[in-house]
mmCIF file of the N, C-alpha and C atoms, coordinates in Angstrom:
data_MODEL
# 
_entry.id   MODEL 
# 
loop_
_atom_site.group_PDB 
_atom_site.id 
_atom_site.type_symbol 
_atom_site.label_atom_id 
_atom_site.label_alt_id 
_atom_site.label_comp_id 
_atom_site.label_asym_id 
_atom_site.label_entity_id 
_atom_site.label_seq_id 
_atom_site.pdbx_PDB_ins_code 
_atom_site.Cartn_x 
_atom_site.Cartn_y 
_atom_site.Cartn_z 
_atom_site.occupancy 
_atom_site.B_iso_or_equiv 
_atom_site.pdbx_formal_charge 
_atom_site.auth_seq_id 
_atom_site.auth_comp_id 
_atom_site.auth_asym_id 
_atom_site.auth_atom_id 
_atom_site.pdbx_PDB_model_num 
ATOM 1   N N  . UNK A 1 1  ? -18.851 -37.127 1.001   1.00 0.00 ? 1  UNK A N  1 
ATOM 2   C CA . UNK A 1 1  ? -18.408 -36.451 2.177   1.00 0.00 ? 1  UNK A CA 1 
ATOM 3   C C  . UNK A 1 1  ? -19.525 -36.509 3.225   1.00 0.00 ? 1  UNK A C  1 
ATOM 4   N N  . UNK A 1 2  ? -19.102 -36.891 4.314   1.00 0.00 ? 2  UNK A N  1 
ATOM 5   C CA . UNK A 1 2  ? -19.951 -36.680 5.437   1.00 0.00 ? 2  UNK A CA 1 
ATOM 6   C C  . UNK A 1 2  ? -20.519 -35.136 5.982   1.00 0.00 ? 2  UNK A C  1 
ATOM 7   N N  . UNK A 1 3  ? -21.431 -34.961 6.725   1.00 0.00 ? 3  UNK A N  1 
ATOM 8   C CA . UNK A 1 3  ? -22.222 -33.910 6.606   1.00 0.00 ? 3  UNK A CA 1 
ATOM 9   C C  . UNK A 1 3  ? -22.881 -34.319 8.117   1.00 0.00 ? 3  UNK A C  1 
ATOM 10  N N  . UNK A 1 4  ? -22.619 -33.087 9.169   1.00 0.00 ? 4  UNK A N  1 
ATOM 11  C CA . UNK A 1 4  ? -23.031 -33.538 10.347  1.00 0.00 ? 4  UNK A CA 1 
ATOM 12  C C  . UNK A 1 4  ? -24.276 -32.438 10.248  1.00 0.00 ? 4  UNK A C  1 
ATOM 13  N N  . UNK A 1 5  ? -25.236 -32.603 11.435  1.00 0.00 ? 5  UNK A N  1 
ATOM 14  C CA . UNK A 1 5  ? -26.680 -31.379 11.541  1.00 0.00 ? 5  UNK A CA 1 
ATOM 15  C C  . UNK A 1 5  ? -26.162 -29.865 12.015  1.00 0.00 ? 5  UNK A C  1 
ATOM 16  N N  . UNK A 1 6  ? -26.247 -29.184 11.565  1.00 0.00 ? 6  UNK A N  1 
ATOM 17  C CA . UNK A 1 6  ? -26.354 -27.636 11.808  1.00 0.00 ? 6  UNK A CA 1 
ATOM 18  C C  . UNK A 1 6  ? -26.417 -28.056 13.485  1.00 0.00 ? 6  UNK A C  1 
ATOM 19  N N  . UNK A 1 7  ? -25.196 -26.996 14.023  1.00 0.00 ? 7  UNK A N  1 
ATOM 20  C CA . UNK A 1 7  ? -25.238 -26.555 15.254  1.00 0.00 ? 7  UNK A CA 1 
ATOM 21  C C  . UNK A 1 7  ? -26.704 -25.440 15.648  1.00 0.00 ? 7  UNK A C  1 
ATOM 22  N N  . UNK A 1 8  ? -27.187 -25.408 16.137  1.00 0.00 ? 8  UNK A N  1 
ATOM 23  C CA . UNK A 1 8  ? -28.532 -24.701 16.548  1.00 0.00 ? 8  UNK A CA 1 
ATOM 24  C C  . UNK A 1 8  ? -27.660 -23.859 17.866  1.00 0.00 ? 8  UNK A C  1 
ATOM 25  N N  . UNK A 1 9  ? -27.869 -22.305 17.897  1.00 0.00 ? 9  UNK A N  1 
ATOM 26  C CA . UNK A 1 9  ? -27.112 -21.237 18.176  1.00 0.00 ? 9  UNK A CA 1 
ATOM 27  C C  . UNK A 1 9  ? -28.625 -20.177 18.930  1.00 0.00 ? 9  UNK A C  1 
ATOM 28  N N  . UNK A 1 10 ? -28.713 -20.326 20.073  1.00 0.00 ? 10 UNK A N  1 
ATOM 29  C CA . UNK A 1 10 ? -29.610 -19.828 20.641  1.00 0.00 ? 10 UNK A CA 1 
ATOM 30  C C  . UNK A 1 10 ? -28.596 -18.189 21.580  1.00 0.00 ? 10 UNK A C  1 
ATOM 31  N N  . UNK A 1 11 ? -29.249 -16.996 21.054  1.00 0.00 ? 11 UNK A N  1 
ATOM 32  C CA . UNK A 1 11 ? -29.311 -16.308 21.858  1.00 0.00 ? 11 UNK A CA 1 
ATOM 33  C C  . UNK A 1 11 ? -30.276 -15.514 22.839  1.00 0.00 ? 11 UNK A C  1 
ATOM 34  N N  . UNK A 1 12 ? -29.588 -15.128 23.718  1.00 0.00 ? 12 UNK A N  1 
ATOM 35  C CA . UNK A 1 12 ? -30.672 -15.134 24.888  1.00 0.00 ? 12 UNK A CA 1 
ATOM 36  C C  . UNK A 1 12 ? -30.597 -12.977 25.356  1.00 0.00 ? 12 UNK A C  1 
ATOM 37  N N  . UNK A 1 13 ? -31.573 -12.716 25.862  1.00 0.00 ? 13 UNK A N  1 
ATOM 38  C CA . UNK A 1 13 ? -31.697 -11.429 26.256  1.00 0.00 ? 13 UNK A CA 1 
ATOM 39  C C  . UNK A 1 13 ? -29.927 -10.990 26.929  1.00 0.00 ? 13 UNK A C  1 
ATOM 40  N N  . UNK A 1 14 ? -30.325 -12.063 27.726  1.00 0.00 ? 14 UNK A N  1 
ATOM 41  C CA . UNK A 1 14 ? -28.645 -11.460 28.734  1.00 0.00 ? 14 UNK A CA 1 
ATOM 42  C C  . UNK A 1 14 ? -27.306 -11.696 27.641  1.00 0.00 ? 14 UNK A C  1 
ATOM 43  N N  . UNK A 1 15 ? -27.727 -12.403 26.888  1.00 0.00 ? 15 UNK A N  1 
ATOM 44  C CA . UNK A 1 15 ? -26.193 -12.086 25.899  1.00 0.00 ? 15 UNK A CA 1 
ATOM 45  C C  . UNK A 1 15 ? -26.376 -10.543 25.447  1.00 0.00 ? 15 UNK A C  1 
ATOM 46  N N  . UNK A 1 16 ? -27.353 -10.199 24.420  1.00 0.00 ? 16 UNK A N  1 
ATOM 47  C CA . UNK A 1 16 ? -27.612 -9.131  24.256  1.00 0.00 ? 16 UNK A CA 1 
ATOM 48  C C  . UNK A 1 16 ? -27.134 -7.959  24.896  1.00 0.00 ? 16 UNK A C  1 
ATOM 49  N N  . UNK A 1 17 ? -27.491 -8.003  26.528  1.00 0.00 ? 17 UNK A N  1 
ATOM 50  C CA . UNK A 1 17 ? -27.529 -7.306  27.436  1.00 0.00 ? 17 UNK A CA 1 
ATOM 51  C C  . UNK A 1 17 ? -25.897 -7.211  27.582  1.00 0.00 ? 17 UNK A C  1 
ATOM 52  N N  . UNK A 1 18 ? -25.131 -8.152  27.811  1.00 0.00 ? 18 UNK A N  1 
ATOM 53  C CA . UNK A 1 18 ? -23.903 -8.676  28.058  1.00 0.00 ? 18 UNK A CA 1 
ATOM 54  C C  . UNK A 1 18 ? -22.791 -7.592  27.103  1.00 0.00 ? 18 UNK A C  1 
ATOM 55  N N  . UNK A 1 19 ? -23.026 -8.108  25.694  1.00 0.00 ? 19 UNK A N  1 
ATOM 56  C CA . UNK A 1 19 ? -22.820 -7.250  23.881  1.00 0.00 ? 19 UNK A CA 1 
ATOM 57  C C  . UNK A 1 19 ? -22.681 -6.079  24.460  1.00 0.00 ? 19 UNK A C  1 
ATOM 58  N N  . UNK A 1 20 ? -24.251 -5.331  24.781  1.00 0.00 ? 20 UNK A N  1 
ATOM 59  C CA . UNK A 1 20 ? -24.067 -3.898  24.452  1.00 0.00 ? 20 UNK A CA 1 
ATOM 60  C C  . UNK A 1 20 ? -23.702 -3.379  25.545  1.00 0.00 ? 20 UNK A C  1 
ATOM 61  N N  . UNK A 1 21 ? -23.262 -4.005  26.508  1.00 0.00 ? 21 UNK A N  1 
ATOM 62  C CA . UNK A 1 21 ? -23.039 -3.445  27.874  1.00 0.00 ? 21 UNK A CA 1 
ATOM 63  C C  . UNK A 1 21 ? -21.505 -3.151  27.314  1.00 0.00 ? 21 UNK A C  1 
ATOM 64  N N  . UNK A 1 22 ? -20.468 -4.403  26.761  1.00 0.00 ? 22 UNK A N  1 
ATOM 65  C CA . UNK A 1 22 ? -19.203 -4.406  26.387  1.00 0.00 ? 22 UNK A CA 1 
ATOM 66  C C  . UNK A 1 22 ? -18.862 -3.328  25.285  1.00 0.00 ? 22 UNK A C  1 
ATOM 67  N N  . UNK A 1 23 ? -20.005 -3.048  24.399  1.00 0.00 ? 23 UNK A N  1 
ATOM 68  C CA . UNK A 1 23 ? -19.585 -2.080  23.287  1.00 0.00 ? 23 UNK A CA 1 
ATOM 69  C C  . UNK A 1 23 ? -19.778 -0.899  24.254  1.00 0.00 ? 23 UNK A C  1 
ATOM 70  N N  . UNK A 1 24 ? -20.849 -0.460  25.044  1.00 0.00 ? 24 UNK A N  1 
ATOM 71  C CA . UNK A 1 24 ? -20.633 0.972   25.656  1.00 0.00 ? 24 UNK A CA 1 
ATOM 72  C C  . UNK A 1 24 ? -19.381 1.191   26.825  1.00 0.00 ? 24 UNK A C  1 
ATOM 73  N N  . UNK A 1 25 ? -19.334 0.415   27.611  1.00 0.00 ? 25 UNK A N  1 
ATOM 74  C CA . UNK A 1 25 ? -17.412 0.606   28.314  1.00 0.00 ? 25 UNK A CA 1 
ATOM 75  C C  . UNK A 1 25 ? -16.682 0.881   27.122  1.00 0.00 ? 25 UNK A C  1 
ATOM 76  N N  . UNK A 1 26 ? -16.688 0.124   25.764  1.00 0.00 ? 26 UNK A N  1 
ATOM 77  C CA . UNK A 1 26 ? -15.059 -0.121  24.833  1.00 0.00 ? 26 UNK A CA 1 
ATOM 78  C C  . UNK A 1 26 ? -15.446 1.567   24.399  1.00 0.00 ? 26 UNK A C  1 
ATOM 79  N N  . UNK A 1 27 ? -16.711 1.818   24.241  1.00 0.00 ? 27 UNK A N  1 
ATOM 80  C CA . UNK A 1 27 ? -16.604 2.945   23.799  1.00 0.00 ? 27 UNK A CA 1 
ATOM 81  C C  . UNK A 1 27 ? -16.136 4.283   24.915  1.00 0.00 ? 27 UNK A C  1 
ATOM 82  N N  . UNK A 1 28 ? -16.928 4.133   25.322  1.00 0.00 ? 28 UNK A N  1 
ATOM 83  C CA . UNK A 1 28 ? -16.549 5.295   26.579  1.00 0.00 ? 28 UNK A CA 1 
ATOM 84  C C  . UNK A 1 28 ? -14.967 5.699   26.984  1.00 0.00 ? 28 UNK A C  1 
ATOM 85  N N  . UNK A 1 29 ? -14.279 4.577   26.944  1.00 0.00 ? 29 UNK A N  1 
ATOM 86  C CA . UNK A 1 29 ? -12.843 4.229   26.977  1.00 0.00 ? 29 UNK A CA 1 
ATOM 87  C C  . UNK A 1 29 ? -12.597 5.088   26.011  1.00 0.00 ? 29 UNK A C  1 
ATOM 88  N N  . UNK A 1 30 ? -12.831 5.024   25.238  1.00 0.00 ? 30 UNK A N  1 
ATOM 89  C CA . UNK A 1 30 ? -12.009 5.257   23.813  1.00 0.00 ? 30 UNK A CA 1 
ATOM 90  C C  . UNK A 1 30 ? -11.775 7.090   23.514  1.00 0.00 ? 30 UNK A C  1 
ATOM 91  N N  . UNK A 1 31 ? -13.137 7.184   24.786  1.00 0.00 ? 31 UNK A N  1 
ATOM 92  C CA . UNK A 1 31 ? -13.948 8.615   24.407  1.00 0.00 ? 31 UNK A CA 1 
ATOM 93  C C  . UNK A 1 31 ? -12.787 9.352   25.620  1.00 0.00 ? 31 UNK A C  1 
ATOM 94  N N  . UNK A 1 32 ? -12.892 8.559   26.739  1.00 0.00 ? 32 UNK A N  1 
ATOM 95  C CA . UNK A 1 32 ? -11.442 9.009   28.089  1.00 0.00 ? 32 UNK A CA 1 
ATOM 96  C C  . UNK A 1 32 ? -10.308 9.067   27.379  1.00 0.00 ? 32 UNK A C  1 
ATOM 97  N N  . UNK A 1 33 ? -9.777  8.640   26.635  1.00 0.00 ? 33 UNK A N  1 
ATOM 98  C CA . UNK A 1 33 ? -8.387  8.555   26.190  1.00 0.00 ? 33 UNK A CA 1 
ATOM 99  C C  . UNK A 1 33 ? -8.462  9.328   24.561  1.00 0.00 ? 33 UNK A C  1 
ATOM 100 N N  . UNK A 1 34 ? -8.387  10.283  24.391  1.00 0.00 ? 34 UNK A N  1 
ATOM 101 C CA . UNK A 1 34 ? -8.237  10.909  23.088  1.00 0.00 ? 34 UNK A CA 1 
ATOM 102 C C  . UNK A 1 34 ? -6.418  10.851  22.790  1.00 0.00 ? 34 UNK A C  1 
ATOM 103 N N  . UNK A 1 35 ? -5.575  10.680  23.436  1.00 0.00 ? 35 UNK A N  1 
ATOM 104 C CA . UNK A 1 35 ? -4.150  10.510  22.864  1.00 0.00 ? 35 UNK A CA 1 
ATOM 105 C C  . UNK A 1 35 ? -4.200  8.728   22.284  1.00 0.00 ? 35 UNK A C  1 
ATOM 106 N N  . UNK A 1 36 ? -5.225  8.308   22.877  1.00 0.00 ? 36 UNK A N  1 
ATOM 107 C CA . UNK A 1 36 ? -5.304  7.386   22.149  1.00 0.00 ? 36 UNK A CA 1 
ATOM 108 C C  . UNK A 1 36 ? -4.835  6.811   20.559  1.00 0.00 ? 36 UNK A C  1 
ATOM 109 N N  . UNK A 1 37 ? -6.219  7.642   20.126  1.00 0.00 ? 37 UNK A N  1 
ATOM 110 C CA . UNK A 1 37 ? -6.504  7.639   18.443  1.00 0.00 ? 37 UNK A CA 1 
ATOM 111 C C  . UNK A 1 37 ? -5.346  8.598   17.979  1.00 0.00 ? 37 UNK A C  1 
ATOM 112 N N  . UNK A 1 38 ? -4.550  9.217   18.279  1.00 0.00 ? 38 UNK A N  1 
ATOM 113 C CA . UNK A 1 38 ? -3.384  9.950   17.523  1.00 0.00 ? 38 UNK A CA 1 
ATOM 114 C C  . UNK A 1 38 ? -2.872  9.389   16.745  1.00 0.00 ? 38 UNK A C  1 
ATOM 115 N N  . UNK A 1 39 ? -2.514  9.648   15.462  1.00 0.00 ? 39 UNK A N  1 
ATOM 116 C CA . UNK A 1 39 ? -1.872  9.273   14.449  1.00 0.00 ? 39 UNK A CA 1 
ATOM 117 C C  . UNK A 1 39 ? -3.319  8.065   13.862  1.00 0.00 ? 39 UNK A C  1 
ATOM 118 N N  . UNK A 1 40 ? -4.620  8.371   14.266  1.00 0.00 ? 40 UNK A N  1 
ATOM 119 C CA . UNK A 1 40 ? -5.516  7.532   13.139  1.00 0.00 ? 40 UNK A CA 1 
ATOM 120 C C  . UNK A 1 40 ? -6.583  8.880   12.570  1.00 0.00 ? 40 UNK A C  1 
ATOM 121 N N  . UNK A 1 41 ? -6.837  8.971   11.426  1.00 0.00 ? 41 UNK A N  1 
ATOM 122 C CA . UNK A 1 41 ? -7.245  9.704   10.724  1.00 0.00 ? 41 UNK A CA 1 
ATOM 123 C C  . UNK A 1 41 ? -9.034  9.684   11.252  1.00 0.00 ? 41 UNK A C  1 
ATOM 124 N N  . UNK A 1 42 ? -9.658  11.058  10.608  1.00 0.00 ? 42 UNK A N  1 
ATOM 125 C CA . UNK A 1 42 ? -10.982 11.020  11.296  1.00 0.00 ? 42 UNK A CA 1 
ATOM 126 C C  . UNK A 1 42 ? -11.810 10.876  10.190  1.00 0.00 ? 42 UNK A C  1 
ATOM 127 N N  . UNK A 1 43 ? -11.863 9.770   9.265   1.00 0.00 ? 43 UNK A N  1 
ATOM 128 C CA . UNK A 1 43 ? -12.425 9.490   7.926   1.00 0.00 ? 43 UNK A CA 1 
ATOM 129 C C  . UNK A 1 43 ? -13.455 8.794   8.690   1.00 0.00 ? 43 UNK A C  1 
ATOM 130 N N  . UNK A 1 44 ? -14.603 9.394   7.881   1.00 0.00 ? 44 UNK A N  1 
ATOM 131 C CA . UNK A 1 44 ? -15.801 8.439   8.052   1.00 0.00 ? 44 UNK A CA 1 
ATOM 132 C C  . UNK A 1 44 ? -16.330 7.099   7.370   1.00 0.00 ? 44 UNK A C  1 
ATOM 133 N N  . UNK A 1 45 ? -16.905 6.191   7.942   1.00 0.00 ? 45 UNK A N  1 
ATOM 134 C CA . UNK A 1 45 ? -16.449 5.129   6.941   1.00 0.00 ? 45 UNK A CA 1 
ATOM 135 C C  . UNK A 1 45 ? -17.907 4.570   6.803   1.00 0.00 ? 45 UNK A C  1 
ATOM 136 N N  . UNK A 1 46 ? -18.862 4.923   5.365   1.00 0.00 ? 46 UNK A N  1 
ATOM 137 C CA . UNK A 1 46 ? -19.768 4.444   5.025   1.00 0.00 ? 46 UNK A CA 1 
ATOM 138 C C  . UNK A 1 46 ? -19.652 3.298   5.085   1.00 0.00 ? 46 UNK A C  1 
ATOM 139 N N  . UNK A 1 47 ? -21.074 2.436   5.565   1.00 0.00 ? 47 UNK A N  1 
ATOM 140 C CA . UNK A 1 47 ? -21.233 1.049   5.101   1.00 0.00 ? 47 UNK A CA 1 
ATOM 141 C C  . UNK A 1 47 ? -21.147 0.487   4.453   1.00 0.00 ? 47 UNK A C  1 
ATOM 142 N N  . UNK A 1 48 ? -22.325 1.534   3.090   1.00 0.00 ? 48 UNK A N  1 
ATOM 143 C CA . UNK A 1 48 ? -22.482 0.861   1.892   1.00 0.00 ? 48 UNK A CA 1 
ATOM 144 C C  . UNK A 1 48 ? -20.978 0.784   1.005   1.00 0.00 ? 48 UNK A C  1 
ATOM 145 N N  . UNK A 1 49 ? -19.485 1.131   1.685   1.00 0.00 ? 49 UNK A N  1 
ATOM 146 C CA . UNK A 1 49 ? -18.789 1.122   1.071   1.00 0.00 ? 49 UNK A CA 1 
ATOM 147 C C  . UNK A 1 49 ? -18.280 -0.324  0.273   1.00 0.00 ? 49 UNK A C  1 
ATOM 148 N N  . UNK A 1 50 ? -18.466 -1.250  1.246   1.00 0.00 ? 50 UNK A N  1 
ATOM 149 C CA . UNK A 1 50 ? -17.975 -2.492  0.748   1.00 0.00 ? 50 UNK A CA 1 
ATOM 150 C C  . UNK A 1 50 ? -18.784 -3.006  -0.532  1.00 0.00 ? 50 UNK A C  1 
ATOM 151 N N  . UNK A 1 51 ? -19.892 -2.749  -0.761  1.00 0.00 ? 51 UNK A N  1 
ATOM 152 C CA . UNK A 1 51 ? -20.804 -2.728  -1.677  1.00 0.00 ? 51 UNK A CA 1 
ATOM 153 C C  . UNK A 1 51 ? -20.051 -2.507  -3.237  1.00 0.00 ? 51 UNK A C  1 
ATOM 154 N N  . UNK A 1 52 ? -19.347 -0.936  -3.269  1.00 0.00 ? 52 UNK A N  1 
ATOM 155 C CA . UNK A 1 52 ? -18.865 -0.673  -3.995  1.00 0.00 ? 52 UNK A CA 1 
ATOM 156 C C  . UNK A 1 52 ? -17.708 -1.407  -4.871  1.00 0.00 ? 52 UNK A C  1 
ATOM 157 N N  . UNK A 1 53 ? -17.658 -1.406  -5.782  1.00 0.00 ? 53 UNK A N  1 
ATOM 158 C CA . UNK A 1 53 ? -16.177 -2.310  -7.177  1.00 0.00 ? 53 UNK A CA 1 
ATOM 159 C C  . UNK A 1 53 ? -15.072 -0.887  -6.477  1.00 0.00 ? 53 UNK A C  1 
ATOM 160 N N  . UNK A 1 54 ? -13.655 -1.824  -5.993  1.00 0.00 ? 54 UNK A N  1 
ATOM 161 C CA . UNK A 1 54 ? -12.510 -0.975  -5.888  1.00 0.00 ? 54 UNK A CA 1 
ATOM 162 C C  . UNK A 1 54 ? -12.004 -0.204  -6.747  1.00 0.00 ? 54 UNK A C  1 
ATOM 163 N N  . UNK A 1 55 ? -10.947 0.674   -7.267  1.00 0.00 ? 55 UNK A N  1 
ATOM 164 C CA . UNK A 1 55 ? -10.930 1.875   -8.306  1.00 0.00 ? 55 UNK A CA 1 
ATOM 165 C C  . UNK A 1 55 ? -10.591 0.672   -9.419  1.00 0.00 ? 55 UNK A C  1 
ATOM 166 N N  . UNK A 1 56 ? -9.458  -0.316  -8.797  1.00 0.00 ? 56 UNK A N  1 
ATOM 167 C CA . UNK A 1 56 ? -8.909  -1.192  -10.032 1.00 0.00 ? 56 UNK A CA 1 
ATOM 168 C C  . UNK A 1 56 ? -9.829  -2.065  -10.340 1.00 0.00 ? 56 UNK A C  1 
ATOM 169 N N  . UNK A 1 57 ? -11.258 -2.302  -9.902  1.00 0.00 ? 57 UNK A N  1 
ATOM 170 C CA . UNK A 1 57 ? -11.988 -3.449  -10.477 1.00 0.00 ? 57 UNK A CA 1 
ATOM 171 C C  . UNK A 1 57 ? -12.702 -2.645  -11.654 1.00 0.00 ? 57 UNK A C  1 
ATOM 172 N N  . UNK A 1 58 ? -12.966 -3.472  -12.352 1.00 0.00 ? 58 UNK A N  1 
ATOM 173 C CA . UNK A 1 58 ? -13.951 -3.442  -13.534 1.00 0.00 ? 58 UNK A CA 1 
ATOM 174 C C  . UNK A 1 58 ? -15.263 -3.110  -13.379 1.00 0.00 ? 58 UNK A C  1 
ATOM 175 N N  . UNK A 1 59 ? -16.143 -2.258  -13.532 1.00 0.00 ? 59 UNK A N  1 
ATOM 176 C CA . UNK A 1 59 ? -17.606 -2.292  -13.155 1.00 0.00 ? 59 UNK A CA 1 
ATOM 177 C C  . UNK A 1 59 ? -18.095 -3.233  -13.965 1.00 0.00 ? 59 UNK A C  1 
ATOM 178 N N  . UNK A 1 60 ? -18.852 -3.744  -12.400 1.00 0.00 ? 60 UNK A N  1 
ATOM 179 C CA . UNK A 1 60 ? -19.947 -5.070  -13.343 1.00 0.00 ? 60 UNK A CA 1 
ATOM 180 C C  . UNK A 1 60 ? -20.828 -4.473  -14.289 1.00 0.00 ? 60 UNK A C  1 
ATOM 181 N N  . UNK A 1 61 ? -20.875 -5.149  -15.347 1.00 0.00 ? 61 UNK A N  1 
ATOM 182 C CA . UNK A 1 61 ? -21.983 -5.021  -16.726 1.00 0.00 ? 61 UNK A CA 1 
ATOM 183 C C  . UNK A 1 61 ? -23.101 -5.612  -16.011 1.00 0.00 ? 61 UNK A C  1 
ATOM 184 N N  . UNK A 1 62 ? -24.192 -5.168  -15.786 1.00 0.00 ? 62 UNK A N  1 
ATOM 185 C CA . UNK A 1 62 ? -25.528 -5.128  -15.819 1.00 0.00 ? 62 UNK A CA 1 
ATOM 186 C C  . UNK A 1 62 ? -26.339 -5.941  -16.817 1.00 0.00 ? 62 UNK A C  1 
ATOM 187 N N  . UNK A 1 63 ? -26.799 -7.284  -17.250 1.00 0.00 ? 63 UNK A N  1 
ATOM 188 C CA . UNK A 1 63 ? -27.236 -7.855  -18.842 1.00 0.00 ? 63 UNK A CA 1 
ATOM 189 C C  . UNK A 1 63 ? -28.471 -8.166  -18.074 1.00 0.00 ? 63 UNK A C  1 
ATOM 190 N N  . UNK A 1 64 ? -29.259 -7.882  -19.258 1.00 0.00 ? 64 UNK A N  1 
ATOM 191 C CA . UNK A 1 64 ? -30.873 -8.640  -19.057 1.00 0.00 ? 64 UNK A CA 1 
ATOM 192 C C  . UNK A 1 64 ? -30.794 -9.863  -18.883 1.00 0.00 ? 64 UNK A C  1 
ATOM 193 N N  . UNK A 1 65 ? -31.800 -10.485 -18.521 1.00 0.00 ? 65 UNK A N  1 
ATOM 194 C CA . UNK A 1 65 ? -31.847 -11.913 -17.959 1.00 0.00 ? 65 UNK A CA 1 
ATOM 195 C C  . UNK A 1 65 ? -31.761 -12.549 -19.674 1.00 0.00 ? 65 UNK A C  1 
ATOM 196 N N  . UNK A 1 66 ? -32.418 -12.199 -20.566 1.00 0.00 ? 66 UNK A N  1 
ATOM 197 C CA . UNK A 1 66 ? -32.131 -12.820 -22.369 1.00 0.00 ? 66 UNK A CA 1 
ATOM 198 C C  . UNK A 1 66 ? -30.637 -12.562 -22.445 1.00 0.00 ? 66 UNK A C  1 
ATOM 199 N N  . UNK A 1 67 ? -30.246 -11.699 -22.424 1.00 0.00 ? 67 UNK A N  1 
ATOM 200 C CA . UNK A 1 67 ? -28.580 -11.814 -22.462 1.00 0.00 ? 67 UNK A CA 1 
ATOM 201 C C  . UNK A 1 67 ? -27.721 -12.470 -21.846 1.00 0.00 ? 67 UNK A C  1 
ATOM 202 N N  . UNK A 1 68 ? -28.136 -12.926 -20.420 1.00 0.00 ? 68 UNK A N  1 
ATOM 203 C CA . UNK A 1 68 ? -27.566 -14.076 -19.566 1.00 0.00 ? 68 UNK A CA 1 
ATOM 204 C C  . UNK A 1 68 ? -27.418 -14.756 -20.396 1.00 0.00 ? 68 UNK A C  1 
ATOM 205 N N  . UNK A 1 69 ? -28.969 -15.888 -20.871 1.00 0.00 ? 69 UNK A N  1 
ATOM 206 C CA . UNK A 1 69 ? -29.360 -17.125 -20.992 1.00 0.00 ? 69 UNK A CA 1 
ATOM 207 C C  . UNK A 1 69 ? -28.914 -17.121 -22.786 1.00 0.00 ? 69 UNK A C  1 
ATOM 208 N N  . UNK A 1 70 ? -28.848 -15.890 -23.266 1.00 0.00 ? 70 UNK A N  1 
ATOM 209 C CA . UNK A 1 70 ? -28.059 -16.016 -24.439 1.00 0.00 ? 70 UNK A CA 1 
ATOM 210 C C  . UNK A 1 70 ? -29.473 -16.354 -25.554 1.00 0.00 ? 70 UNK A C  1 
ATOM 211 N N  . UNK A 1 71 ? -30.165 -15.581 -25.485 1.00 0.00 ? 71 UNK A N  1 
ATOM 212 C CA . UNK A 1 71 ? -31.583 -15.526 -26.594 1.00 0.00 ? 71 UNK A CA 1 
ATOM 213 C C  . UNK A 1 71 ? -31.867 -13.685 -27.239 1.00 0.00 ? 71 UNK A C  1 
ATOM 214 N N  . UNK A 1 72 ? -31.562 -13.793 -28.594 1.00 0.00 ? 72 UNK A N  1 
ATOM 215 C CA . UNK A 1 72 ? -31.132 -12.947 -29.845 1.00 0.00 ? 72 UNK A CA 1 
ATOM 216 C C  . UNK A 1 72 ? -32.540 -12.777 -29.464 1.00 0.00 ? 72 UNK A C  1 
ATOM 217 N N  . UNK A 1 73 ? -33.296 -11.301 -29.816 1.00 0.00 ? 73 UNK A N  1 
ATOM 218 C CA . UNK A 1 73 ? -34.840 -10.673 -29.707 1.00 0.00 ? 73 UNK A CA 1 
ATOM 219 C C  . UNK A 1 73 ? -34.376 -10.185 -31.367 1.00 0.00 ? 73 UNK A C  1 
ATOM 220 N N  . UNK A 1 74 ? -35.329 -10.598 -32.224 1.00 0.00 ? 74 UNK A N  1 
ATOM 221 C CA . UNK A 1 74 ? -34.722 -10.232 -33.626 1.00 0.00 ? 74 UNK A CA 1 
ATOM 222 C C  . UNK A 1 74 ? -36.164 -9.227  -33.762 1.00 0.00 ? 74 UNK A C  1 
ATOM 223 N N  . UNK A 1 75 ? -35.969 -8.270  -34.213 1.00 0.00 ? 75 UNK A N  1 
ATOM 224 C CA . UNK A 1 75 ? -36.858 -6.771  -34.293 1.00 0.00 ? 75 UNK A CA 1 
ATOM 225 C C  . UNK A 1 75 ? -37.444 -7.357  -35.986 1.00 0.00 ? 75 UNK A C  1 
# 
């Protein structure tokens, strides 16, 4: 398979500037219009949530790196 060079992705102050200028209007908006959000719940939504195994997943087992690679420690 062919394989072209990494696009090189330069940002600059005024994008930055540009970003947070757009997140504080979307917000402010949001803050003018409270009939807005009606009918959306006021749950807070940790980050580290995605982190977390869903109720139906399995918690990952934790194995020592010998238990990976599959080497018996005989006592």
């Amino acid at each position: 398979m062919l394989r072209r060079k990494p696009t090189a992705i330069a940002v600059t102050s005024e994008d930055i500037t540009a970003f947070e200028e757009a997140r504080l209007r979307k917000l402010s908006e949001e803050n003018k219009n409270p009939e807005h959000t009606k009918g959306t719940s006021n749950v807070k939504v940790d980050p580290s949530d995605e982190l977390k195994p869903l109720p139906g997943d399995k918690a990952r087992i934790i194995r020592t790196r010998e238990e990976r690679i599959g080497v018996i420690q005989r006592g």
